[in-house]
C-alpha positions, 0 to 999 in steps of 0.5 A: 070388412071386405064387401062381400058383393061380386064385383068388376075385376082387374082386366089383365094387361096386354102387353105390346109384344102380345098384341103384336103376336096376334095380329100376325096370326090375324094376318096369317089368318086372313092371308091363308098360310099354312105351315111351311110359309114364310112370314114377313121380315122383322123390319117389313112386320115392323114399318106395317105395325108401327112398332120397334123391330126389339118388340116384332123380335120379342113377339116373334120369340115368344111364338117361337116358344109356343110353337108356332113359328120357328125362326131360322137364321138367313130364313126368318120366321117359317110358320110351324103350327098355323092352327095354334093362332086362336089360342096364342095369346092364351099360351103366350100368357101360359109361358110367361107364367110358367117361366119363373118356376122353370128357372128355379127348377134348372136353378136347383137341379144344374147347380148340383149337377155341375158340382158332382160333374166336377167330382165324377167326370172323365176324360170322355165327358170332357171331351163331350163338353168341349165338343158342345162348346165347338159347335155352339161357337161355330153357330154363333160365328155363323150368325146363329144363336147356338141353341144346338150347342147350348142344349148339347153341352147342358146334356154333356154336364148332366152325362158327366155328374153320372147320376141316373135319377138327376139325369131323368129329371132333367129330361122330363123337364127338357121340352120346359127349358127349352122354352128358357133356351130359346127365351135367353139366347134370343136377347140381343148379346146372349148367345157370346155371353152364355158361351163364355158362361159355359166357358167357365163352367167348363173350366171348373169341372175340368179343374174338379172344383164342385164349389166352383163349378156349382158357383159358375152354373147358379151365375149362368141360370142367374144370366140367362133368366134375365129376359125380356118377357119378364122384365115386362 
């Protein structure tokens, strides 16, 4: 019989990427900046917090998620919302939870999308995929992490299975996995791997292949759900 007595509760666990996140808001706090200002570079942020450069980057990655900061590739991290450092690790813990539903959800919509994507398609529509692949591998050449093109040619596969009620539903949940975008290809190796994902995606609806262009789309969200904040 359970003690029906109030009792103490489990405190919920910090992780290490969590308290590194506030203490740069803290540092953000004291030190005055605002939106616009540049943060400290990873291995600087790093040597000062005595942890590795992959916790500093995961931290930082999950800022970016919530909206805090956004990280520019040659720039670093560029403060966007310095007012979001009180609640920060509120909505860090938010994200994470939300996560897993946001990847059964793209999991259940994209998988269908792909095969009537492969049904429906037109010469244009494959040209708009293709089109999406260019500029996320010249992203990605230039030392960037492709989200751009990653959003693009999701938004080309949905356009091609032409189907006006999916198509909205991928949109009402588009600021949600964006947050899953940034999340994926964030990890070290990603944005090559989901390029090369979206390759065979790509190749499956220009094929007219539904089973296998369903296959290819349920491997990637299957990849790119791999990531660390879950892993944690």
């Amino acid at each position: 019989m359970s003690d029906p007595r109030p009792g103490l509760k489990p405190l919920a666990r910090t992780r290490l990427y969590e308290q590194v996140a506030q203490q740069i808001m803290e540092w953000v706090r004291e030190n005055g900046l605002t939106t616009g200002d540049r943060l400290l570079p990873e291995r600087e942020l790093a040597t000062r917090l005595g942890v590795s450069r992959a916790t500093v980057s995961q931290a930082l990655v999950a800022l970016e998620v919530i909206g805090v900061v956004a990280v520019r590739h040659g720039d670093g991290a560029v403060l966007t919302d310095a007012s979001g450092a009180a609640k920060v690790l509120e909505a860090l813990r938010a994200h994470a939870k939300r996560l897993p539903d946001i990847i059964d959800a793209r999991d259940a919509l994209e998988t269908k999308i792909a095969a009537l994507a492969a049904t429906r398609r037109t010469d244009d529509d494959l040209a708009a995929i293709d089109g999406a692949l260019d500029v996320m591998e010249a992203d990605i050449d230039a030392g960037g992490r492709g989200v751009a093109g990653d959003e693009q040619f999701h938004a080309a596969i949905t356009e091609a299975a032409h189907s006006s009620l999916l198509e909205k539903m991928m949109q009402q949940i588009s600021e949600l996995i964006l947050e899953t975008r940034i999340e994926s290809l964030s990890q070290p190796g990603r944005p090559r791997d989901s390029l090369a994902a979206h390759r065979r995606i790509a190749d499956a609806v220009r094929l007219g292949d539904p089973e296998l262009a369903a296959a290819a789309m349920h491997h990637h969200v299957a990849q790119v759900s791999d990531v660390a904040i879950l892993r944690d």
